[in-house]
KOLZA-747971 format. One record per residue: residue in three letters; x, y negated, z of N, C-alpha, C in turn. Coordinates in steps of 0.001 Angstrom, whole numbers, plus 524288, in hexadecimal, padded with zeros to 5 digits. Atoms other than C-alpha are relative to their C-alpha. Example, Ala and Ser with C-alpha at 12.3 -4.5 7.8 and 13.67 -1.06 7.14 Angstrom:
ALA8037A804A6800008300C8119481E78803847FB5080000SER7FCCC804A67FFC4835668042481BE47FCFE7FBBE802DA
REM end
This chain:
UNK803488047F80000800008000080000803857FB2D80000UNK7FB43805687FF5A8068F7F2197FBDA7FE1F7FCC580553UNK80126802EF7FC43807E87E916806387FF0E7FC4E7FE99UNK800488041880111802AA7DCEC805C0801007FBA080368UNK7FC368064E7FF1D8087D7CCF0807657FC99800DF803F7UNK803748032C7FDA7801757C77E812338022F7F96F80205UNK7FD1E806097FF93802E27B91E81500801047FDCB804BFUNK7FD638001F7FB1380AF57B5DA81F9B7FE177F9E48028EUNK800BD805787FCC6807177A8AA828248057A7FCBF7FFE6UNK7FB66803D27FDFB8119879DDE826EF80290800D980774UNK7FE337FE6D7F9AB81A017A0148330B800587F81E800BEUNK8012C805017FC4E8187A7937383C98804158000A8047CUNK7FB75800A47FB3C822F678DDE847037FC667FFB38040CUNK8012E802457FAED81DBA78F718548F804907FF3F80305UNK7FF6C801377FB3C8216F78ADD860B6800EB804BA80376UNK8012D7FAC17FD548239379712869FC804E77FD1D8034CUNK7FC997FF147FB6D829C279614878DB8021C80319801EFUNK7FEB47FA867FD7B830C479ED887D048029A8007C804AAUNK7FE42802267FD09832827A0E588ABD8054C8048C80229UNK7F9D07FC967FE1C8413C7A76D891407FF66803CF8025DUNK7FF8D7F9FD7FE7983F557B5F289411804427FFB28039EUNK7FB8D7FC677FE42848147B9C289E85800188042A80171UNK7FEB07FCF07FD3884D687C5288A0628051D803158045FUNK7FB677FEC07FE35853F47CC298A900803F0805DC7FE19UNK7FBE37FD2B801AD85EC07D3838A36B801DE803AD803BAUNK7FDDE7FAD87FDEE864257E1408A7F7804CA7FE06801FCUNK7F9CE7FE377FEB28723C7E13B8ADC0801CF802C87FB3AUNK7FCC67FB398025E87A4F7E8E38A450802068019E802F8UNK7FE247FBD07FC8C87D957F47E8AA248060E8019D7FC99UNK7F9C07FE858035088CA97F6C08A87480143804378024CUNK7FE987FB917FE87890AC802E18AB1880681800488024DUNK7F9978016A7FD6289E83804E08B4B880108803C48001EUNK7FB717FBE07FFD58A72980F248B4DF800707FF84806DFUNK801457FD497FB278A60C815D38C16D8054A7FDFD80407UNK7F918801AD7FC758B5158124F8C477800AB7FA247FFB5UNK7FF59806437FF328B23E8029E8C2CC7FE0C7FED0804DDUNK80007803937FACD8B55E7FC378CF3D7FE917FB0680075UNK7FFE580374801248B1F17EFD28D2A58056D7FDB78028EUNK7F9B98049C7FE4A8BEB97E6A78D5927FE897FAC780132UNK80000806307FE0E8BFF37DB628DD35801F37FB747FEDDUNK7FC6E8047F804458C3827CE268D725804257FF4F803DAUNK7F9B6800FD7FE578D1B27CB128D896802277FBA57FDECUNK7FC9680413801C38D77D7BE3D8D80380536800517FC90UNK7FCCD7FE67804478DF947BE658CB858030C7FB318004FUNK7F99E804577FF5E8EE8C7B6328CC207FFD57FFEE7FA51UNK7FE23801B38051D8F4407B1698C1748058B7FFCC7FF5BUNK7FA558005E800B5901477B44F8BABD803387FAE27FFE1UNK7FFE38057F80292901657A6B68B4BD801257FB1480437UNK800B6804927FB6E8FF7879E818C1C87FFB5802C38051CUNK7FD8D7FC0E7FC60906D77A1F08CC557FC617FE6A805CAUNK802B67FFFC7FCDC8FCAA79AF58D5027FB468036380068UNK805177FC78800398F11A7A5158D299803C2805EC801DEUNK7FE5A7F95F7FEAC8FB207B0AF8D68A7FEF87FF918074BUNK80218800CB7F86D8F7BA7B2B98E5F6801A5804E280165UNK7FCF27FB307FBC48FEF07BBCD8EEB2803EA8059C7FEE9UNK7FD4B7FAFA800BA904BE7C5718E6F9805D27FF817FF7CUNK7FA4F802577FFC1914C77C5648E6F7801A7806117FFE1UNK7FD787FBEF802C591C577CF5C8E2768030C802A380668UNK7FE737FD967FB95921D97DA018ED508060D8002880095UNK7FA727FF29801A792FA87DBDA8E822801EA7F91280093UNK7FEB880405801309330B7CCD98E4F37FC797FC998020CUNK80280806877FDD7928747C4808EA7E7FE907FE6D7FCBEUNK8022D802E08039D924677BE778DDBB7F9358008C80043UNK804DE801837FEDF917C57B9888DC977FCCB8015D7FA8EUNK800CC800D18051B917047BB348CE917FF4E8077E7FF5BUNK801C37F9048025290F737CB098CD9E7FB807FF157FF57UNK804038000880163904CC7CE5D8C8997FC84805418026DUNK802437FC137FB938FB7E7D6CB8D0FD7FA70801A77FD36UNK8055F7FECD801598F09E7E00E8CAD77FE138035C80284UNK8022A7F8837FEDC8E61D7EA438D1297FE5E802DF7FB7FUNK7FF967FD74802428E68B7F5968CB187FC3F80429800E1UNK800937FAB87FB908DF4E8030C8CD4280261803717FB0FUNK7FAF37FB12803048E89E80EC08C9087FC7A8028A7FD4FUNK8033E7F9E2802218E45481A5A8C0577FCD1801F880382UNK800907FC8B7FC358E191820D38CC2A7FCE57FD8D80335UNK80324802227FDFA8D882816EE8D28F803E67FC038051DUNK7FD948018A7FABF8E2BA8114F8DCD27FFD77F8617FCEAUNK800538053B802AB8DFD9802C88DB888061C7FC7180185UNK7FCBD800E57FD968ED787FADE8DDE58009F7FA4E7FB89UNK7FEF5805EE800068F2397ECFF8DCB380687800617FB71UNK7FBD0802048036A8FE207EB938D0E2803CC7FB4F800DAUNK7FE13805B6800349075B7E0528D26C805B9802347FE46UNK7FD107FF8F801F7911D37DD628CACC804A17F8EB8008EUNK7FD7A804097FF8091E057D3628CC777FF467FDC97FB18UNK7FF40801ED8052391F6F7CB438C103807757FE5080068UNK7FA4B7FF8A7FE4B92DDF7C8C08C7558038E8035680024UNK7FC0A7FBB680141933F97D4208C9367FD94803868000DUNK802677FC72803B192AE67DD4F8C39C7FCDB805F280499UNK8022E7FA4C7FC0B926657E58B8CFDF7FBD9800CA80101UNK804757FE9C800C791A3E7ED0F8CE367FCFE80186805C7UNK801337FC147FAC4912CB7F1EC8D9787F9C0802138000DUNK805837FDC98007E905577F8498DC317FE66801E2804F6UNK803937FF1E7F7D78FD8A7F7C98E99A7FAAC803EB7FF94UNK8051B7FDAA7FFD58F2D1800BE8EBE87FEA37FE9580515UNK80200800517FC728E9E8800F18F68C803918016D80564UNK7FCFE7FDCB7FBFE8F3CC8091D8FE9680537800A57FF5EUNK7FBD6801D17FF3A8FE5D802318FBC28035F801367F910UNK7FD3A7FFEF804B690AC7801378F10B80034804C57FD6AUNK7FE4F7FD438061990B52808C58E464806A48010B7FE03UNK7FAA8800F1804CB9176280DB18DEAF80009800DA7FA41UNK801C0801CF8075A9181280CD38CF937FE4B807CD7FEEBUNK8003A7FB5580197917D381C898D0C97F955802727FF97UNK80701800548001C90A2881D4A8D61E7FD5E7FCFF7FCC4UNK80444801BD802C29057F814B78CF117FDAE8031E7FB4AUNK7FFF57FDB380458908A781B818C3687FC56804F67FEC7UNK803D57F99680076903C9828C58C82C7F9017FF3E8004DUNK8063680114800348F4E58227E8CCC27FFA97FD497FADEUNK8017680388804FC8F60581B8D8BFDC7FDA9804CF7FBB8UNK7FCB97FC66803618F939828AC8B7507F88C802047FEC0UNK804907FFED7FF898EC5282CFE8B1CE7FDC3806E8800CAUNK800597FB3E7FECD8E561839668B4967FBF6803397FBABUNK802CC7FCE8804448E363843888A9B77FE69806EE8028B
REM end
């Protein structure tokens, strides 16, 4: 069966208000990995400006000039990094005290 024209009405500009829907939006749900901790903010120094470095000083030499990161090992042991920028001496604190570069290595080492 043909279809037939039909005659369409001139379209016309109205006026229409429209008033602001709100809604409220979901959260996105992010999903965490069972082993994400939360961490506590840490006042971050600066290499650049030797007034933002605060308390840290090198054990060997005294210099003021290391750079100090937390870490947590392979192995979960969380420990504090610092490094001279002077005479180059590494070290690594855990909770129960100094690190030698050997341990570190071994809680680092990964497990197959």
């Amino acid at each position: 069966m043909p279809k037939t024209a039909t005659a369409s009405k001139p379209a016309t500009a109205t006026s229409t208000t429209t008033t602001p829907t709100t809604t409220s939006a979901k959260p996105r749900s992010t999903r965490r990995s069972s082993r994400t901790r939360t961490v506590a903010p840490v006042a971050l120094g600066s290499l650049t400006q030797p007034g933002a470095r605060q308390g840290a000083s090198c054990q060997v030499c005294g210099s003021p000039r290391v750079t100090s990161l937390a870490l947590t090992l392979t192995d979960g042991t969380p420990v504090e990094f610092t490094s001279c920028h002077a005479c180059e001496h590494r070290s690594w604190f855990s909770p129960t005290g100094e690190l030698d570069r050997a341990t570190v290595l071994e809680k680092t080492r990964k497990i197959r």
